[in-house]
C-alpha positions, 0 to 999 in steps of 0.5 A: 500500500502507498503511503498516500492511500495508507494516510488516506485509510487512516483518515476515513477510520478516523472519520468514521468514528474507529480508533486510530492504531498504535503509532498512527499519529496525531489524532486531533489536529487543534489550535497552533497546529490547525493555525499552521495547517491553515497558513501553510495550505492558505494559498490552495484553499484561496484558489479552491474556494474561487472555484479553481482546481489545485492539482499536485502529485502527493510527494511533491505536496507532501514535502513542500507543505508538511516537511518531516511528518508522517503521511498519518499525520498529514492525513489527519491534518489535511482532513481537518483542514478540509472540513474547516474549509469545505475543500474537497481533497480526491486522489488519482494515479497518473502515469507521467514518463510510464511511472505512476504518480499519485496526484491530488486535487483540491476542489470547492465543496458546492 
């Protein structure tokens, strides 16, 4: 399992209510961390929210905007976040040069 579907698995057991496993990370993101969240991401929700899609391969996103965290704990984080900000946040696999890559998109919740 790649590290972007294991962190979005995680995610949707926290989602659902299930309890996190051992060593899954943060389980709730909250004041200075979700304020850090917000700033760090404020220019992809600018432009989801003014109906733009925002696309990015997953590792690149990954180590620009959570430099050092766990795919778990960015899961978490980006689902918080999300939720804050009525973006959507959907997965794909992409094939550039015959690699596949995951990629993401972040859209307006209408």
């Amino acid at each position: 399992m790649t590290a972007a579907k294991k962190a979005l698995s995680t995610h949707r057991r926290r989602r659902a209510g299930k309890a996190a496993r051992a060593g899954e990370g943060r389980s709730v993101v909250r004041g200075k961390e979700a304020e850090w969240v917000d700033q760090r991401l404020s220019q992809i929700c600018g432009k989801a929210l003014a109906g733009e899609p925002v696309e990015c391969a997953w590792e690149i996103f990954r180590l620009q905007h959570f430099p050092g965290w766990k795919p778990t704990d960015i899961a978490g984080a980006l689902g918080a976040w999300s939720l804050r900000h009525g973006i959507k946040v959907e997965f794909g696999i992409r094939k550039l040069h015959s690699v596949d890559v995951i990629f993401m998109v972040f859209t307006h919740v209408t």
